[in-house]
KEVO-333191 format. One line per 2 residues: their letters; for each residue x, y, z of C-alpha. Coordinates in steps of 0.1 Angstrom, whole numbers. Example, Ala and Ser with C-alpha at 12.3 -4.5 7.8 and 13.67 -1.06 7.14 Angstrom:
BEGIN
AS> 123,-45,78  137,-11,71
// end
This chain:
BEGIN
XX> 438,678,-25  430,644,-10
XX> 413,630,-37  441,642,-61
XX> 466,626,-44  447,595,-43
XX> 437,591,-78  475,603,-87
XX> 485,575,-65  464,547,-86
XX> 474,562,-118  511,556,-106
XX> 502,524,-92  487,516,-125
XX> 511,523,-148  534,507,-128
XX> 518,473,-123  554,447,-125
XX> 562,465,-91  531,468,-79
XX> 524,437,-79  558,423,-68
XX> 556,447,-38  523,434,-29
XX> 527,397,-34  563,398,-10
XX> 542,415,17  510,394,15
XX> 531,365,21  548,377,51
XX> 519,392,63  496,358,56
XX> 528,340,79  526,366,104
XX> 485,364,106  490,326,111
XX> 518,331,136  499,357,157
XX> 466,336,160  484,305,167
XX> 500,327,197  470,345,206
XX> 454,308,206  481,291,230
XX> 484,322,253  450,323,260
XX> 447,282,271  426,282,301
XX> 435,318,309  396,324,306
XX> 383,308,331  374,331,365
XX> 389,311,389  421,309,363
XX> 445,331,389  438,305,417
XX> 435,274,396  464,250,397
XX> 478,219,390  501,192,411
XX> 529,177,397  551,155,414
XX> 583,145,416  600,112,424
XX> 624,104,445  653,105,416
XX> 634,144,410  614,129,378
XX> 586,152,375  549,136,360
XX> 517,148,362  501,116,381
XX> 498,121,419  485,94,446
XX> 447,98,457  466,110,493
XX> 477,137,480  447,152,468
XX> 428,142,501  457,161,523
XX> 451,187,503  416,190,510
XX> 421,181,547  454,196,553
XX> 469,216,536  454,254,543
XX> 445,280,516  427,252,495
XX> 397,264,490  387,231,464
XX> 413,204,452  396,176,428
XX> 412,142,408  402,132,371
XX> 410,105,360  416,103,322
XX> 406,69,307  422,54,275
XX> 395,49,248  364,26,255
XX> 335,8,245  299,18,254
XX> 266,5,247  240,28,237
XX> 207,13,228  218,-26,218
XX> 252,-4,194  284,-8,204
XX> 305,23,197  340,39,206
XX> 345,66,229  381,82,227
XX> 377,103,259  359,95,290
XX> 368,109,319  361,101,360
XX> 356,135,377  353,144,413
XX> 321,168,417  344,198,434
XX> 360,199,401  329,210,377
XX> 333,241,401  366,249,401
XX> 362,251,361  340,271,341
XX> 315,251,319  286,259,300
XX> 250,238,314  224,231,293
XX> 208,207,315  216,192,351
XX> 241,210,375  279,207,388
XX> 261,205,422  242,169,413
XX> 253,156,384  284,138,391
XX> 275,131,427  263,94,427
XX> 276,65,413  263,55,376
XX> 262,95,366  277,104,336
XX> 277,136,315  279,140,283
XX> 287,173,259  264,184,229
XX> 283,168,201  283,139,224
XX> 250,137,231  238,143,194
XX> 260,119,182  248,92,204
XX> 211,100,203  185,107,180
XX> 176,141,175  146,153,195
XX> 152,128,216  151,131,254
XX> 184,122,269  189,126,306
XX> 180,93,317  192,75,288
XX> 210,43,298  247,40,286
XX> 268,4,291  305,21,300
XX> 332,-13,287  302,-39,289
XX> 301,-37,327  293,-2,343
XX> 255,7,338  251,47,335
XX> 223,68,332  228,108,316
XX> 225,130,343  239,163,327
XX> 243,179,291  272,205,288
XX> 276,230,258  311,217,242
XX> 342,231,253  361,258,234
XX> 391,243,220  412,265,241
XX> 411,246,269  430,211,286
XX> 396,204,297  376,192,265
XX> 354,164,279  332,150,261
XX> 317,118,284  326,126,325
XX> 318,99,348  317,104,382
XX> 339,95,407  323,71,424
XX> 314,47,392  353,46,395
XX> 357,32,428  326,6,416
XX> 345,-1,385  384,-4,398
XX> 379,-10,434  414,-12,438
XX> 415,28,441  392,33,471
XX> 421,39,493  421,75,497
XX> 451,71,519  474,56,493
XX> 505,72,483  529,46,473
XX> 525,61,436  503,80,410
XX> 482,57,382  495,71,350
XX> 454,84,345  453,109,376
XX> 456,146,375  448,164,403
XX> 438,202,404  432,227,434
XX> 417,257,433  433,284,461
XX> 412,309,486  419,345,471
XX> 449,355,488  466,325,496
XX> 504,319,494  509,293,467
XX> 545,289,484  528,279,518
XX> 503,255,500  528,238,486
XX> 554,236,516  524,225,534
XX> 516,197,510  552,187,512
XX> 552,187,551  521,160,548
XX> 536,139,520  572,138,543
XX> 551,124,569  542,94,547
XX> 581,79,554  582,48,528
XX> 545,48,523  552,75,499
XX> 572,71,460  573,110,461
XX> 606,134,471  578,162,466
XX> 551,180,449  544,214,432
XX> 517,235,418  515,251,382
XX> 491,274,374  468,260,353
XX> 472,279,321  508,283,324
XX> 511,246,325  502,246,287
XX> 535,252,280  552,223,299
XX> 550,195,285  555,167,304
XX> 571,129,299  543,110,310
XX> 512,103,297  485,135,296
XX> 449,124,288  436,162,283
XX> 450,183,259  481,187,244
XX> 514,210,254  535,229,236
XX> 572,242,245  576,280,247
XX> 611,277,227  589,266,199
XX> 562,298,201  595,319,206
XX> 610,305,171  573,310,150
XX> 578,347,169  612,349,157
XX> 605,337,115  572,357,117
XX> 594,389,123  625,382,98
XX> 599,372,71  584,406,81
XX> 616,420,79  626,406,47
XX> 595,417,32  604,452,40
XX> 639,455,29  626,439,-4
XX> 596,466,-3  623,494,1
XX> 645,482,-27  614,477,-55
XX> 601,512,-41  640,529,-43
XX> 640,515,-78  605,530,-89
XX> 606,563,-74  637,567,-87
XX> 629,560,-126  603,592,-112
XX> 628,618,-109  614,643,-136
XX> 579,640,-122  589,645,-86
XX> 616,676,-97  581,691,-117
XX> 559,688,-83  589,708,-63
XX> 591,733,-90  554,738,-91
XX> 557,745,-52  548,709,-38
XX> 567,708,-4  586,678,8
XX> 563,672,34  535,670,7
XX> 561,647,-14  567,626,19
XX> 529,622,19  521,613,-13
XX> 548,584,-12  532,573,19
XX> 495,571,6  516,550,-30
XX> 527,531,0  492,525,20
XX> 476,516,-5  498,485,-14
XX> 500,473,21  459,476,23
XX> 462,450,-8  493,431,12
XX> 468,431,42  439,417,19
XX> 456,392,-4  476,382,31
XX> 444,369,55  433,352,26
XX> 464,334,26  461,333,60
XX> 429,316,58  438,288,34
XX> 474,282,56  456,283,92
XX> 442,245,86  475,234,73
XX> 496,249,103  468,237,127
XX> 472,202,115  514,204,116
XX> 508,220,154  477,191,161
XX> 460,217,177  428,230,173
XX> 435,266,163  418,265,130
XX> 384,257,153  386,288,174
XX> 370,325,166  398,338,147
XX> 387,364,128  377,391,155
XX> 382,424,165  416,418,177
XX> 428,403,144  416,435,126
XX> 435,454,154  467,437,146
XX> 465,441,114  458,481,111
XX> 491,479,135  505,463,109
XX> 496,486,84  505,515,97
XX> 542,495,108  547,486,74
XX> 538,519,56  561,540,77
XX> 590,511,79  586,503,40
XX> 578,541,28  598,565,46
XX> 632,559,33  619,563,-3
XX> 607,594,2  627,612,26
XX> 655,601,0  640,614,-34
XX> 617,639,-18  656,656,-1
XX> 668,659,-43  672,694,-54
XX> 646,700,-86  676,707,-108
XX> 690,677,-98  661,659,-105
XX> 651,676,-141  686,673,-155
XX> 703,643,-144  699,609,-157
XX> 694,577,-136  729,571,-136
XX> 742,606,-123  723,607,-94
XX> 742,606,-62  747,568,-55
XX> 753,569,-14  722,552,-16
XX> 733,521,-30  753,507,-6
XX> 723,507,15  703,487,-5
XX> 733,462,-12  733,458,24
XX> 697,452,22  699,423,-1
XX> 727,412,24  702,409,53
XX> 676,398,31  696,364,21
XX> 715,361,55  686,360,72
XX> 670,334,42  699,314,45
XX> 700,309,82  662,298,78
XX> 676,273,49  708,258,69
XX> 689,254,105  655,235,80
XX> 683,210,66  696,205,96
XX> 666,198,120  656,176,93
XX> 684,160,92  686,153,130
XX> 645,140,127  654,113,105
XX> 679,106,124  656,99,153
XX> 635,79,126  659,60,112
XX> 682,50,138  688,16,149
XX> 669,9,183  681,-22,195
XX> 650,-39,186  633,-53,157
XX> 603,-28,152  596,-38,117
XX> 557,-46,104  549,-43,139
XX> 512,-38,151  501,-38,189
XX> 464,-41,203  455,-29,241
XX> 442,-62,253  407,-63,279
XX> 420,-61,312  412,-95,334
XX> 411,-117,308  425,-150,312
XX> 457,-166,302  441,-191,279
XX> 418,-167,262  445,-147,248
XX> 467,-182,243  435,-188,221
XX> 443,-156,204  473,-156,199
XX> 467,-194,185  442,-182,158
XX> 466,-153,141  496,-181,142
XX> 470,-202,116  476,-176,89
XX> 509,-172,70  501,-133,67
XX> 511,-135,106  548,-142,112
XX> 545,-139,155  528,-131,183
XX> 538,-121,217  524,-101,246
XX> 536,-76,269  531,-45,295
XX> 541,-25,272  559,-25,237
XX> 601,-21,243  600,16,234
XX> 566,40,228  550,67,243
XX> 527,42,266  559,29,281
XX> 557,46,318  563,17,345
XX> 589,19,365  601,4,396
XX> 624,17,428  646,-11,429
XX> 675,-16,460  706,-33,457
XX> 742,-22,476  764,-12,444
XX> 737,13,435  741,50,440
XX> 722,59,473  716,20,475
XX> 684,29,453  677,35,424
XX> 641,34,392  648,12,366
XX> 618,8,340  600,-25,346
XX> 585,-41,317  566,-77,320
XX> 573,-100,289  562,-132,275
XX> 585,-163,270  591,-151,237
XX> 594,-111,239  631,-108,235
XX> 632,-133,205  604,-113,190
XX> 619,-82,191  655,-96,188
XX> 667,-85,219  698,-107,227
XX> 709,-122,259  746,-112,268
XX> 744,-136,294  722,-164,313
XX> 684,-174,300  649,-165,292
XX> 617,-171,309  600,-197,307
XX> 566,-204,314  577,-221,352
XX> 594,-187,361  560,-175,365
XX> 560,-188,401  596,-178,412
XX> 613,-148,415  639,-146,390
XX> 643,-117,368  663,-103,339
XX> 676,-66,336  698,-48,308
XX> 730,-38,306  729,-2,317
XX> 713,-16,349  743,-43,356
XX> 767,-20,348  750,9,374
XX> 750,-18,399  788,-18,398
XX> 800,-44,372  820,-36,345
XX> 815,-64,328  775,-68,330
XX> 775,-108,328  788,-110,366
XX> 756,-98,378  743,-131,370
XX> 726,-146,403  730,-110,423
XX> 700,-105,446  680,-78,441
XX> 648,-63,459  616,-44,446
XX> 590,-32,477  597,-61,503
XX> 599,-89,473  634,-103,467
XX> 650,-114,432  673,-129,413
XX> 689,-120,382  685,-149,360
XX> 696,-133,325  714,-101,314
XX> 698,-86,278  713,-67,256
XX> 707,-26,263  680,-10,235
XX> 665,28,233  632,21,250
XX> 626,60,252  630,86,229
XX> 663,91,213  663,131,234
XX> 672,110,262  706,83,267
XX> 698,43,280  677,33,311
XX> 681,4,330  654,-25,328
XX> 639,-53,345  620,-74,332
XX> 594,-99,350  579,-126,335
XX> 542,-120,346  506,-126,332
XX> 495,-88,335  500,-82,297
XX> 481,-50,287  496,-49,250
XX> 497,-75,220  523,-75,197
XX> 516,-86,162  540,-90,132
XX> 531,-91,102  538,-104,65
XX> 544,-73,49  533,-83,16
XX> 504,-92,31  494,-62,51
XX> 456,-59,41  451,-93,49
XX> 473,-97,78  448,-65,95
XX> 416,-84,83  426,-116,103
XX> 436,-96,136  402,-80,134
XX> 386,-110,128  398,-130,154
XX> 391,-99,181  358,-95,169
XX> 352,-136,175  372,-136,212
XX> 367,-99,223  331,-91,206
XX> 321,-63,233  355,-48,230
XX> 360,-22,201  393,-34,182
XX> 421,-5,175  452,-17,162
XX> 484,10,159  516,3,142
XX> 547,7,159  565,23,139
XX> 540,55,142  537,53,177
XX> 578,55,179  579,86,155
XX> 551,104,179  583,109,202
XX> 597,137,181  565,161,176
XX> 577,193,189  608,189,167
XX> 586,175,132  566,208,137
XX> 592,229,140  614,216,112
XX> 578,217,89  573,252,97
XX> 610,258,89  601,243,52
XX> 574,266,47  589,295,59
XX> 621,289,43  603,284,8
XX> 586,319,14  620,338,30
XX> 636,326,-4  608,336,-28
XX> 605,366,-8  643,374,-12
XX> 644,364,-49  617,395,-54
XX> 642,419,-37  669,404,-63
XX> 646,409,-90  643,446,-79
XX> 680,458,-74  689,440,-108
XX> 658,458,-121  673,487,-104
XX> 711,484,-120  700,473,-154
XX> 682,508,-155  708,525,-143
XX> 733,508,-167  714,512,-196
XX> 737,528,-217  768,512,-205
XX> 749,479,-218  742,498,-252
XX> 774,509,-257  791,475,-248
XX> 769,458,-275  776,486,-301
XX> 817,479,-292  807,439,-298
XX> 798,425,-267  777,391,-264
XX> 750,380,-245  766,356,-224
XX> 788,390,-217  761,410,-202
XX> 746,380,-185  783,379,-165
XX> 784,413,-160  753,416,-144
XX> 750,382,-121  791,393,-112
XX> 771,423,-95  753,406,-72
XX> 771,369,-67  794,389,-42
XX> 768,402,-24  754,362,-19
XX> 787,350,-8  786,379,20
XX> 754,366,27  767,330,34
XX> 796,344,53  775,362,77
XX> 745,333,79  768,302,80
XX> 786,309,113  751,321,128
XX> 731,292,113  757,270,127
XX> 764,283,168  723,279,167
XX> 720,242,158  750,233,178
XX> 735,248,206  699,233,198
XX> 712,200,194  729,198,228
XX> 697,191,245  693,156,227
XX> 718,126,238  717,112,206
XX> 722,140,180  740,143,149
XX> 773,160,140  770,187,118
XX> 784,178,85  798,205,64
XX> 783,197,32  750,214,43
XX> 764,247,42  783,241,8
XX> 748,230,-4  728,258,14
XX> 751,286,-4  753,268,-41
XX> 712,267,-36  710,303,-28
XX> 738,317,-59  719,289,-87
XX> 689,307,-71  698,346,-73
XX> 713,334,-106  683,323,-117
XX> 662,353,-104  686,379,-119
XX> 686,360,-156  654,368,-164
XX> 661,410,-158  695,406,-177
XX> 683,389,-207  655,416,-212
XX> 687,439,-210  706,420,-230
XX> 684,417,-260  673,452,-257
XX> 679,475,-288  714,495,-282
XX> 700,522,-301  672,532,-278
XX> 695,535,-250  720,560,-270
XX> 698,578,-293  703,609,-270
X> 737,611,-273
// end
C-alpha cells in the first residue's frame, strides 16, 4: 500500500511539475532564511556558555558617578575583590592592547590582538594546551603565549617554538612559554598572543599601583570567577561597600557583575578589545522575519496545493467510490506534501550554505567558522518538516478529502462550494501584509541610516585619514612629521590630537566642578588639541581665542556650548574667564567653540573641554582627494622614514564614523534580503490564486471572448480580482509598519520624521508587483482558445 501511495504521489508530482516546483522553491527560500536564522541563534546563545566554570564566571562593569556604565574598572577593584570581597573564589584583569608591532627573527610584523593576562585567569576559562600550562606560563615577566595559527604563522614549520624570542613594540623582549589550540569562535576570549601581567607593569610602569581607583584604562576588563554557592547579590554589595570606602579616591558610584555569557548581548559604549556584542532586540527581529517568512511560505503552500487538489476532483471522487477512506485520502495528501518539503529541506540548506558567509559578514561575526552542520541542525530541520507538512497539508485535504463522491464526479471546478475562498483571499491578505510591513520598516531604517551618514556633524570630516602615533615620542619628531606631508600638494593639512572630534576611540572624559553645575559636578568629554585642531576641522569660536603654542604652560581652556550653557549661561559667550576645576587643577575658560556631534547621532550633544596639551595619541591627515593614491603613498613614506619600527595603519574617518551605526546597518541589510524573498515569496502565492481563478473562470473567459471581449478586457477583469485584496493589505500593514518605526526610532535623539511618501511608494510597489505577477496567468487565459473551454456545452 506504501509503495503505491508513494509512486502515486511522484506520478502526481510529476505531472504536475509548474506547482511542484513553485511550492518547493517558496519553501526552500524560507526554509534556507530560517536555517540561517536558527544557526546564527544557536551560535550567539551559546557565547561562552561552554565553558565549566560558565555558571560562576562573571564580569565587572562599572558605573560612574553620573551612572555611565563601561566595561574598564580600576586595578583596586579587582585586588578587593580578591582580598575582600567573600565568595570569590578567582577574580583576574586583561588588558586588551590596540594592535602592535613585534619582532620575530630580524621581521617586523603586525599583531592585531595582544593581550596582558593575569595567570588566575587562564583557570577561570577553559582553553585547550598543547604545550606549557595555565599554572607557569604567564607567571613571570617576558612570558607570552601564543595560539596555533599564531604560532604557525610566525614560525617555520617544524620548528621548535617555546623559547623563541619575540620583540613586543621594539622594547619588551619575550620568550614563548605556552602554545594553545585556537579558540572556538564562540567565545569573547579569542587570543591569539597573551602576555603576562607582569611584562605590563615592566612595560607601563605607571599601572603598578594595585591600589588605584581614580578610574579604569579604557584596555581593562576584569572577570571573577565565584565559589559554588555564592550569592552574586552579596559579592557585589560587598564590592560596593569597599569601593564606598575609597571617598574621592574613587571615579566610581558602583560596580556590577554580568554573567559572562549573558554579557554577549550587552553591548557596551566603550571600547571592548575581545569580541563583539550583539543587542537581543536584534536576535528577537531575525526570530520574528524567520517565522513570517515561514509563515508566508505556508499560506502560499496552501493556496498552490488548494488550487491543485482541487483541478483533482474526479480522481479523488474515483478513490472514495472505490472504497478509499478519508483518512487514507488525508494520508496520501500528506505524503504529496512530505515529499515536497524533503525537496524544500534540501534545495533550502543549500541555500543556506551559500547565504551563511554573506549573513556572517553583515553580522561581522564568525558564525560561518563554527560547526554548523550537526546533529542539532538535522534535528531542527525534521521539526521543520514535520511543522510544515502538517501546517501546509492538512487544510487541503481535510477540505477535498470532506467532498461527497457525487459531488466530486459531477461538478465542474466552478460549482464546487466556494466557502473556501474567502479563506485563501484572506491568505493572500496576510501574505502581503505581512510583506509589506517587512517593505515599509526596510525603507525606513534605511532611510534613518543615511541619515546618520549623511548628516551634518559640525565638523569638517571630509578626505580625512588619522594614524595612532608611537606613544613618548617627542614634540619635534612629529613637528618633523607633520613638516614632511605639508611638502606635498596631495596633503592639504595636518594636525594632531587625543582623539579625532567624533569616532568610536573617543572615550576621555573628565569630572569637572564648577557652582552653576547640577550637583556642582559634572563629566564633560576632554579632548587635547593642537593649535590648529578647530581650524582643521572648522570648528568655530563663538567667543574668545585659540591656543596657542604658550598656553601649553598655563591653565586656560576652551569648552563648547552645551557645556556653557549647563554651567548656567544662556548666552554661552559669558562664560568667558569663569574658573573652573578638574582633580585639584584650576582653569580658565579662554574660548567658547561652537557645539558638534562628537558621538554617535543615537545620542544628543555633550559638553567639551578642550586642553591644549602634547599627549597627542592620533594624527589627522587631509588629503587632496584627487590625489588619494598618492596622498597614502607619501603618509607611508614619511612613517616608514620617522617611525621605521612602528607598523603604519592609516583609517579614514569617514569609516570609522559610520562604525557607529552597526547594529542598525545589519538589521536594515537583513531587512533587504528578507524583504526581497517575503515579496518573491508572496508573488508565488499570487501566481497561485490567479492560477486558481483563471481555472475556475474558464468558461466565463470563453464566453466573454465569443460575446467580443478584448484582451486588455480580461487582463482588467482579472488584476480587478486581486488589486482589492492588495489595498487590504496596505490598510492593515501601513498602520502596523508605522506604530513599529515610531516606536523604534524613539530610542535615537536624532531620528527622522516619517514622511508619508514611503507608504504611497511601498503600496504602488506591491499593486505594479501583483500586477505584474498576475499578467503573466491572465494572458495565457486571455489568448486561450474559447472553444476548448465551451465545447461541452
Amino acid at each position: 500500500m506504501l509503495r503505491n501511495n508513494i509512486i502515486s504521489t511522484l506520478r502526481t508530482l510529476k505531472r504536475n511539475r509548474t506547482y511542484t516546483l513553485i511550492n518547493m522553491l517558496g519553501l526552500s527560500l524560507s526554509i534556507g532564511v530560517a536555517i540561517v536564522i536558527f544557526m546564527i541563534l544557536r551560535f550567539e546563545g551559546s557565547f561562552d556558555s561552554w565553558h565549566k566554570n560558565a555558571p560562576r564566571l562573571y564580569q565587572v562593569l562599572a558605573y560612574d558617578k553620573f551612572d555611565g556604565i563601561n566595561s574598564h574598572i580600576p586595578q583596586g577593584a579587582i585586588k578587593a575583590l580578591k582580598e575582600k570581597v567573600p565568595g570569590v573564589e578567582k577574580a583576574a584583569t586583561v588588558y586588551g592592547y590596540t594592535p602592535a608591532v613585534i619582532n620575530v627573527n630580524g621581521e617586523n610584523l603586525k599583531q592585531e590582538r595582544t593581550f596582558f593576562v593575569q595567570p588566575d585567569f587562564l583557570r577561570m576559562i577553559d582553553m585547550q594546551w598543547i604545550q606549557g600550562s595555565p599554572e607557569t606560563s604567564l607567571s613571570q615577566p617576558g612570558q607570552v603565549v601564543l595560539d596555533q595559527p599564531t604560532a604557525q604563522r610566525l614560525f617555520k614549520p617544524g620548528e621548535q617554538v617555546i623559547g623563541k624570542s619575540i620583540l613586543y613594540d621594539n622594547t619588551l623582549p619575550l620568550t614563548v612559554s605556552g602554545i594553545v589550540k585556537e579558540m572556538p569562535a564562540n567565545t569573547q576570549f579569542r587570543m591569539p598572543m597573551m602576555l603576562s601581567y607582569a611584562s605590563l607593569l615592566q612595560y607601563m610602569n605607571w599601572y603598578k599601583d594595585e591600589d588605584y581607583w581614580s578610574g579604569g584604562d579604557s584596555y581593562f576588563q576584569g572577570f571573577v570567577l565565584l565559589k559554588p554557592g555564592a550569592s552574586v547579590a552579596a559579592a557585589e554589595a560587598s564590592l560596593n561597600q569597599v569601593a564606598a570606602q575609597q571617598g574621592n579616591r574613587s571615579n566610581y558610584s558602583r560596580f556590577s557583575l554580568t554573567n559572562l555569557a549573558q554579557q554577549h548581548f550587552n553591548p557596551l559604549p566603550d571600547i571592548d578589545f575581545f569580541n563583539y556584542a550583539i543587542p537581543r532586540w536584534l536576535l528577537y527581529t531575525l526570530t520574528s522575519i524567520g517565522i513570517f517568512l515561514l509563515l508566508i511560505a505556508c499560506i502560499n503552500f496552501i493556496n498552490m496545493a488548494t488550487v491543485q487538489a482541487m483541478q483533482r476532483n474526479k480522481a479523488t471522487g474515483i478513490r472514495k467510490i472505490l472504497g478509499s477512506s478519508r483518512i487514507q485520502l488525508i494520508g496520501q495528501f500528506l505524503l504529496e506534501t512530505a515529499f515536497i518539503v524533503t525537496g524544500a529541506i534540501v534545495a533550502g540548506a543549500l541555500f543556506a550554505y551559500f547565504l551563511l558567509p554573506y549573513t556572517g559578514k553583515l553580522l561581522h561575526t564568525q558564525v560561518a567558522e563554527a560547526h554548523n552542520w550537526n546533529a542539532g541542525t538535522i534535528l531542527f530541520l525534521a521539526a521543520i518538516g514535520v511543522l510544515l507538512t502538517f501546517l501546509s497539508g492538512l487544510y487541503p485535504a481535510f477540505m477535498l478529502s470532506g467532498f461527497k463522491p457525487i459531488q466530486l464526479l459531477r461538478a465542474r471546478f466552478f460549482s464546487i462550494p466556494t466557502k473556501g475562498f474567502s479563506l485563501r483571499r484572506l491568505l493572500v491578505v496576510t501574505q502581503f501584509s505581512i510583506a509589506l510591513v517587512l517593505v515599509i520598516c526596510t525603507i525606513i531604517g534605511v532611510k534613518q541610516i543615511n541619515y546618520f551618514y549623511h548628516t551634518e556633524l559640525g565638523f569638517d570630516k571630509a578626505a580625512v585619514i588619522t594614524v595612532n602615533m608611537p606613544d613618548g615620542r617627542s614634540s619635534a619628531i612629529r613637528e618633523r612629521f607633520r613638516h614632511g606631508l605639508q611638502q606635498s600638494p596631495a596633503i592639504s593639512d595636518v594636525t594632531f590630537g587625543l582623539t579625532t572630534p567624533s569616532g568610536t576611540n573617543n572615550w576621555w572624559w573628565a569630572n569637572v566642578r564648577y557652582h552653576g553645575l547640577k550637583d556642582g559636578e559634572q563629566q564633560w568629554r576632554q579632548q587635547f588639541i593642537d593649535t590648529n585642531y578647530l581650524s582643521f576641522f572648522k570648528i568655530s569660536l563663538l567667543a574668545g581665542r585659540g591656543f596657542n603654542a604658550s598656553d601649553s604652560t598655563n591653565a586656560t581652556v576652551l569648552i563648547n556650548e552645551q557645556a556653557a550653557h549647563d554651567m548656567g549661561f544662556a548666552d554661552a559667550a559669558k562664560a568667558l574667564g569663569q574658573q573652573i576645576y578638574m582633580g585639584k587643577e584650576q582653569y580658565t575658560i579662554g574660548g567658547i567653540a561652537k557645539d558638534y556631534q562628537s558621538q554617535s547621532l543615537k545620542s544628543g550633544k555633550t559638553p567639551h573641554v578642550f586642553i591644549y596639551n602634547r599627549r597627542f595619541q592620533t594624527a589627522c591627515i587631509r588629503i587632496n582627494h584627487l590625489q588619494q593614491e598618492a596622498a597614502l603613498q607619501l603618509v607611508a613614506k614619511e612613517w616608514k622614514a620617522i617611525f621605521p619600527e612602528y607598523y603604519f595603519e592609516y583609517r579614514f574617518l569617514d569609516d570609522d564614523l559610520r562604525s557607529f551605526y552597526g547594529d542598525e546597518s545589519k538589521l536594515a541589510s537583513f531587512l533587504s534580503l528578507f524583504s526581497i524573498i517575503g515579496i518573491l515569496i508572496g508573488c508565488l502565492g499570487v501566481y497561485g490564486l490567479v492560477t486558481f481563478v483563471c481555472v475556475r473562470k474558464t468558461k466565463e473567459i470563453g464566453i466573454r471572448k465569443v460575446l467580443g471581449a478584448g484582451f486588455l478586457d480580461i487582463m482588467a477583469m482579472l488584476n480587478v480580482e486581486f488589486i482589492w485584496l492588495i489595498v487590504i493589505s496596505f490598510v492593515i500593514a501601513a498602520p502596523i509598519a508605522g506604530y513599529t518605526m515610531h516606536h523604534f526610532l524613539q530610542d535615537y535623539s536624532n531620528r527622522i520624521a516619517i514622511p508619508w511618501w514611503i507608504f504611497l511608494l511601498s503600496g504602488l510597489g506591491a499593486l505594479l508587483i501583483t500586477m505584474i505577477t498576475i499578467s503573466f496567468q491572465a494572458i495565457r487565459a486571455a489568448k486561450a482558445n474559447p472553444v476548448k473551454s465551451l465545447r461541452s456545452e
